[in-house]
C-alpha positions in Angstrom: 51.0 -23.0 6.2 51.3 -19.3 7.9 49.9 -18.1 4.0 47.3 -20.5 3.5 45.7 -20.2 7.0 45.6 -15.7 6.0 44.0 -16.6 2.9 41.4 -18.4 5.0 42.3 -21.8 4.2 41.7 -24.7 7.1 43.4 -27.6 8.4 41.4 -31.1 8.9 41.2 -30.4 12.9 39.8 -27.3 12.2 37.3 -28.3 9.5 36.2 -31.3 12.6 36.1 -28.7 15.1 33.3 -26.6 12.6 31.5 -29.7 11.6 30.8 -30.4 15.6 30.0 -27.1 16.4 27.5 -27.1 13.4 26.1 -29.9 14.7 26.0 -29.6 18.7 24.7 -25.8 18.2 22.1 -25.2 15.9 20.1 -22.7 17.2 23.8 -20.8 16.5 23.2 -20.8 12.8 20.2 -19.7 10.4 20.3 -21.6 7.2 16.6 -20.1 6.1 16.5 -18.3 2.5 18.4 -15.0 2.0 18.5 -12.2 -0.5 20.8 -13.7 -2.8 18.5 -17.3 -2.7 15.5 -15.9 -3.7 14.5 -17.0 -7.1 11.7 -17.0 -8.9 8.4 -14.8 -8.6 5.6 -16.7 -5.6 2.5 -16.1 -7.8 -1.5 -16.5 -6.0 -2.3 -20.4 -7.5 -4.8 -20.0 -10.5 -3.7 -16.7 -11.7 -4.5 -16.2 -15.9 -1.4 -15.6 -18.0 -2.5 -12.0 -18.1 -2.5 -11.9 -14.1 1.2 -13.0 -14.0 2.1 -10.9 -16.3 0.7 -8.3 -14.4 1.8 -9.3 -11.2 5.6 -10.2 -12.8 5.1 -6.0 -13.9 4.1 -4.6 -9.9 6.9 -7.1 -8.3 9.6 -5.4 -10.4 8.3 -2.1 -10.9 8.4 -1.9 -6.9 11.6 -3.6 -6.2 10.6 -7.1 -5.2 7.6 -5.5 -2.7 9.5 -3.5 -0.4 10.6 -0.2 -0.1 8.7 3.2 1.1 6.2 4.8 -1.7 4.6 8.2 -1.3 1.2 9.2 -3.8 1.0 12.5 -4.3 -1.8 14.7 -5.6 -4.5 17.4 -5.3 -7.5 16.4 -3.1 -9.9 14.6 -5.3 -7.4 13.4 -7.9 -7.3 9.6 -6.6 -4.9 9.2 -4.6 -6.6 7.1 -1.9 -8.2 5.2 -5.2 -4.7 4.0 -6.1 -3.2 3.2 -2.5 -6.8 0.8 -2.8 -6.4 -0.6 -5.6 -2.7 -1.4 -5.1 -2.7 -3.2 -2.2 -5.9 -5.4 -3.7 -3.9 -5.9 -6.5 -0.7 -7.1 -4.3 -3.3 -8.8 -2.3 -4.8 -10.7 -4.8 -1.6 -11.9 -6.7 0.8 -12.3 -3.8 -1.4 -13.1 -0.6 1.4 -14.2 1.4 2.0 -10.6 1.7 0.1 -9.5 5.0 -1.8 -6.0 3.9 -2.1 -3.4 7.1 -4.0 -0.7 6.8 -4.9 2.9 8.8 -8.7 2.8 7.9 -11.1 0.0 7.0 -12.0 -0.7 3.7 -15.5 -1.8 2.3 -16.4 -5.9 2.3 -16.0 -5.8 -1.6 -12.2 -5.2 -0.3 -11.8 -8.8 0.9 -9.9 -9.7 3.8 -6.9 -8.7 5.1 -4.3 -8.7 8.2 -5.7 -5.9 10.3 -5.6 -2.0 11.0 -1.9 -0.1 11.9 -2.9 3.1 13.5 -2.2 4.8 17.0 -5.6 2.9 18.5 -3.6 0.1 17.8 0.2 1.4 19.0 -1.3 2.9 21.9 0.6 1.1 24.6 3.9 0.8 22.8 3.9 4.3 22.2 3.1 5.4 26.0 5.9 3.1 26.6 8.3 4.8 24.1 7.4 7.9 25.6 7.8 6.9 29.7 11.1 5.7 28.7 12.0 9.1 27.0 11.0 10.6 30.0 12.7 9.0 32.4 16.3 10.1 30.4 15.6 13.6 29.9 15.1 14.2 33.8 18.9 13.8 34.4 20.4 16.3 31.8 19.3 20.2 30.9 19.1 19.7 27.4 15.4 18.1 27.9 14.1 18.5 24.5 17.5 16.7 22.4 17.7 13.7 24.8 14.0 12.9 24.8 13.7 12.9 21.2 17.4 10.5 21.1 15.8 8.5 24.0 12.5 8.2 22.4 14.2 6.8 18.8 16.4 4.6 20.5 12.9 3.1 22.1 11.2 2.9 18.5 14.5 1.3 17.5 13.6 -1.2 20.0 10.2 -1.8 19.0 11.3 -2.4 15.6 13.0 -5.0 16.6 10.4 -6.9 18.8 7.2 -6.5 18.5 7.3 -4.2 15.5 8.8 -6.8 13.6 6.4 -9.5 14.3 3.8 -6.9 13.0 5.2 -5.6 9.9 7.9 -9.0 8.8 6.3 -9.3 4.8 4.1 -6.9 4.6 2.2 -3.8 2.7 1.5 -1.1 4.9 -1.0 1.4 3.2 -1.7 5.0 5.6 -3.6 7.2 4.3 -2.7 10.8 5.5 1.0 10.4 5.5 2.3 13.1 6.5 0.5 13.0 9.9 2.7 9.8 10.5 5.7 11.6 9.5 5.1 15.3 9.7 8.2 18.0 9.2 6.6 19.8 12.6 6.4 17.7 14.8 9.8 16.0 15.2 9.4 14.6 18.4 5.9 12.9 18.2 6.0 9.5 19.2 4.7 7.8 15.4 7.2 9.8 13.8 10.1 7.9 15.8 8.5 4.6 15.2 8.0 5.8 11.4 11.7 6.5 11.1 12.6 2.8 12.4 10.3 1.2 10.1 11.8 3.0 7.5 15.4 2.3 8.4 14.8 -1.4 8.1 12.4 -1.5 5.3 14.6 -4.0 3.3 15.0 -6.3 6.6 11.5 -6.0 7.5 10.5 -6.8 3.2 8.0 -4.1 4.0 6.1 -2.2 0.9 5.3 1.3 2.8 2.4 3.0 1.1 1.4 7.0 2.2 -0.7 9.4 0.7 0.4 13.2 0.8 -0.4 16.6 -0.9 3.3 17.9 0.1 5.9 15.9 -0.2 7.2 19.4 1.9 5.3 18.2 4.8 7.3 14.7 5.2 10.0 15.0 7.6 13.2 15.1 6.2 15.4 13.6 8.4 12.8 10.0 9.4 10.8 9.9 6.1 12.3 11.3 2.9 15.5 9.9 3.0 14.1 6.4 2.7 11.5 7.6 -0.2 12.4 5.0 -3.0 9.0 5.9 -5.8 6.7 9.2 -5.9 3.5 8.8 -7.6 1.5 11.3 -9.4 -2.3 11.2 -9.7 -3.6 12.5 -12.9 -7.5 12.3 -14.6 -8.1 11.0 -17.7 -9.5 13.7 -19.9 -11.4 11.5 -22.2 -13.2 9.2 -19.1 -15.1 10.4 -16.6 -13.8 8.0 -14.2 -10.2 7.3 -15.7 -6.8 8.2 -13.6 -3.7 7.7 -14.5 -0.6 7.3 -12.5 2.8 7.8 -13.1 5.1 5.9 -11.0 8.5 7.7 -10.7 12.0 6.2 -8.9 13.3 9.0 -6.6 16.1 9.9 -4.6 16.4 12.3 -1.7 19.0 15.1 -2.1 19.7 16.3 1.2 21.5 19.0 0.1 18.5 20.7 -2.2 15.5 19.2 0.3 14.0 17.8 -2.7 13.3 14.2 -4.3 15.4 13.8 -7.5 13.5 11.8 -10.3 15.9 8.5 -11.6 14.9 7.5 -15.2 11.3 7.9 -16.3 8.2 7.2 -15.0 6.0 4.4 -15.4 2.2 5.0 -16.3 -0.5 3.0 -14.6 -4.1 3.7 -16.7 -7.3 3.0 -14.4 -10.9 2.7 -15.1 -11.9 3.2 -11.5 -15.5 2.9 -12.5 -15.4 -0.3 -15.0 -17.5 -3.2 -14.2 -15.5 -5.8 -12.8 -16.6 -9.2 -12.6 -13.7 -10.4 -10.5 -14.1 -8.6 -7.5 -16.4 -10.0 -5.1 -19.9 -12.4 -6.9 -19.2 -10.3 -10.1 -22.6 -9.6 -10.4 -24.9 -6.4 -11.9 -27.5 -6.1 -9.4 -31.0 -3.4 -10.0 -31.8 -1.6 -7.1 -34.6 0.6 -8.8 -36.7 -1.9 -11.1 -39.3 0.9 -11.5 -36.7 3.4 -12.9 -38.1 4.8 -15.9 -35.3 4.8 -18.7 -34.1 7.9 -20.0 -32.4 7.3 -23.0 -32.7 4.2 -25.8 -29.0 2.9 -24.5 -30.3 2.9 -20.7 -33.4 0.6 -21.9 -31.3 -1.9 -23.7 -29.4 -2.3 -20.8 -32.3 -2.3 -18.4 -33.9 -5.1 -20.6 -30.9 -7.4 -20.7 -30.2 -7.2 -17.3 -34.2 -8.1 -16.1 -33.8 -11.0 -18.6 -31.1 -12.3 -16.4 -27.4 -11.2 -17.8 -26.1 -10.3 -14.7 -22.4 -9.9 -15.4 -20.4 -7.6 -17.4 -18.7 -9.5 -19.8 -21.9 -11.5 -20.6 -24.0 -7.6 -20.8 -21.4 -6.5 -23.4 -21.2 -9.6 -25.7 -25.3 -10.0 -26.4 -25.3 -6.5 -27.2 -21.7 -7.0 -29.6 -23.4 -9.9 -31.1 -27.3 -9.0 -30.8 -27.5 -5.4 -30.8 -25.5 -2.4 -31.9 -23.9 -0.8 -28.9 -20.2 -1.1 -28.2 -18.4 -2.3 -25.4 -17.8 1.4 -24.3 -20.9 2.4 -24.9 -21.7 -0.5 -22.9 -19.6 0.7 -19.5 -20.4 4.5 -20.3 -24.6 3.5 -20.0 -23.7 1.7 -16.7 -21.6 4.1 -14.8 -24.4 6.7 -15.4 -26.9 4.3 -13.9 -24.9 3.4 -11.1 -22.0 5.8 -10.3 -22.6 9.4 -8.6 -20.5 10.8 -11.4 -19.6 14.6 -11.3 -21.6 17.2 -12.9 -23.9 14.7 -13.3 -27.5 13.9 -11.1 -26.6 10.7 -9.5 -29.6 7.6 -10.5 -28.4 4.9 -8.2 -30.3 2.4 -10.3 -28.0 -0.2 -10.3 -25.1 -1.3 -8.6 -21.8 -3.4 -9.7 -18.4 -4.1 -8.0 -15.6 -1.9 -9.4 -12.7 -0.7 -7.7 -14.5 2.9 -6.5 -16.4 0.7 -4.1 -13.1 -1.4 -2.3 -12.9 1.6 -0.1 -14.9 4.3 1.5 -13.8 7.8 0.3 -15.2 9.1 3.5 -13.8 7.2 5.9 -10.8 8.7 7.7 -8.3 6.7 10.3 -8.5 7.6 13.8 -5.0 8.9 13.5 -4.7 11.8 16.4 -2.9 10.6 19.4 -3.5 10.9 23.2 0.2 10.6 23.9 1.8 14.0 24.6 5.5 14.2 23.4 6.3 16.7 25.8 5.4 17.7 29.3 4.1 21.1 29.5 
């Protein structure tokens, strides 16, 4: 009996005893769906085949939808283009993931669950940083315990509030490393950065942040926890192609540096394709007394006054009734309706593609009023 009871076996009074407990104390237990229950892929209803597949591709490419992913790239070379289009795509195929964001996007965008910045933190921060100062005052060592006191309060608001804001969610910064920079060890975000990340898997939180230097991330709350790095590349034979190759990484704390695992996916974009699923789909003229310049602008013009308002419509009747392919098609448009570089923008028409989801101007309020220090 003395073996079987060590090898966890248990006798009818105890089994009783359980079964009573289980059900006189429920609020003891929580019997809702763990790790290991999760089955299946929880697609949008009324995706195409090719959306699942797509959407079957981003949940495993990114580890079920959580983890912390950092885009790196030159200015200009599209990294805020793919945090955008990401987090529409996630959006549109899982939308019971809740996407935060650091800056708003443009209406073509769609909705989402609201704005994660230090506007928004304000008083939780102040509050991690009153408690901070009220345990450095008893010791010498002011600058250690503050920043110990102030994680220990981020740990906190992970665990309250912060989970109620971030529980299933995609949060998308822009400007990383001001969240998580290598200098300034003791701001407030930084603390509350390094909680989120500590509980990333807990919180089934998809961190996105854009960054020129990886260098400038903080290397004791932020790269540790890095799971992909993303390079932004332009497409050398379209104007308004990216592509971006998504790379598994580790953190060696040893060398400081994020050590590529395996080989990296490639994401192709046209960023300035006409697409008819984002918002009414639809090809609208803003200039009807734009004088053509060339015999493809014309044909274009013409179909779209006689009333073909949508892409795929525009490049069928010209497959079928003219002679101009589908990228000759797309290549006529963008010049009509995209500032393109090294090119005089026309602004004659305009159509939905993923270049206008976002405002490539628009920067998040991200400088805080709280000081971390007293002076």
């Amino acid at each position: 009996m003395v073996e079987q009871q060590m090898l966890g076996e248990r006798s009818s009074t105890d089994r009783n005893r359980v079964d009573r407990n289980l059900r006189d104390n429920p609020e003891l237990f929580d019997e809702s769906a763990g790790y290991e229950d999760e089955t299946g892929i929880r697609f949008a209803p009324g995706l195409t085949a090719l959306d699942r597949r797509r959407a079957t591709l981003l949940y495993r490419l990114f580890n079920e939808l959580w983890g912390v992913c950092i885009v790196r790239g030159d200015p200009g070379s599209g990294k805020d283009l793919f945090g955008n289009y990401l987090s529409y795509m996630i959006k549109k195929f899982f939308p019971w993931k809740r996407i935060l964001r650091d800056e708003k996007p443009r209406k073509l965008y769609g909705p989402y669950a609201g704005l994660f910045n230090e506007d928004v933190l304000c008083a939780d921060l102040k509050t991690m940083r009153q408690i901070a100062k009220g345990e450095k005052k008893e010791v010498s060592d002011e600058k250690a315990v503050y920043g110990e006191a102030l994680e220990r309060a981020a740990d906190d608001w992970i665990q309250g509030a912060g989970e109620v804001l971030l529980k299933n969610s995609l949060l998308y910064l822009t400007e990383y490393w001001r969240y998580c920079y290598n200098r300034e060890p003791h701001n407030p975000m930084n603390k509350t950065m390094g909680a989120i990340h500590k509980v990333k898997r807990h919180l089934d939180c998809l961190i996105l942040g854009t960054v020129q230097l990886p260098t400038e991330l903080d290397k004791k709350t932020c790269l540790p926890w890095v799971d992909w790095e993303v390079t932004c590349t332009k497409s050398a034979s379209n104007i308004t192609g990216f592509v971006y190759y998504v790379q598994k990484v580790k953190y060696d704390r040893r060398l400081d540096i994020l050590i590529p695992l395996g080989q990296p996916f490639p994401i192709p974009l046209d960023a300035g394709k006409p697409r008819s699923e984002l918002g009414d789909g639809k090809i609208v003229i803003r200039k009807r007394d734009y004088r053509p310049e060339t015999e493809e602008e014309r044909i274009v013009l013409d179909v779209l006054k006689a009333g073909v308002d949508t892409y795929e419509e525009v490049v069928e009747l010209l497959d079928t009734e003219g002679d101009m392919t589908e990228r000759e098609v797309s290549d006529t448009l963008k010049g009509l309706g995209l500032k393109l570089k090294g090119r005089k923008p026309k602004m004659v028409v305009y159509f939905p593609c993923y270049y206008h989801i976002y405002n490539s101007k628009s920067a998040p309020n991200l400088r805080t009023g709280v000081r971390t220090l007293e002076e």
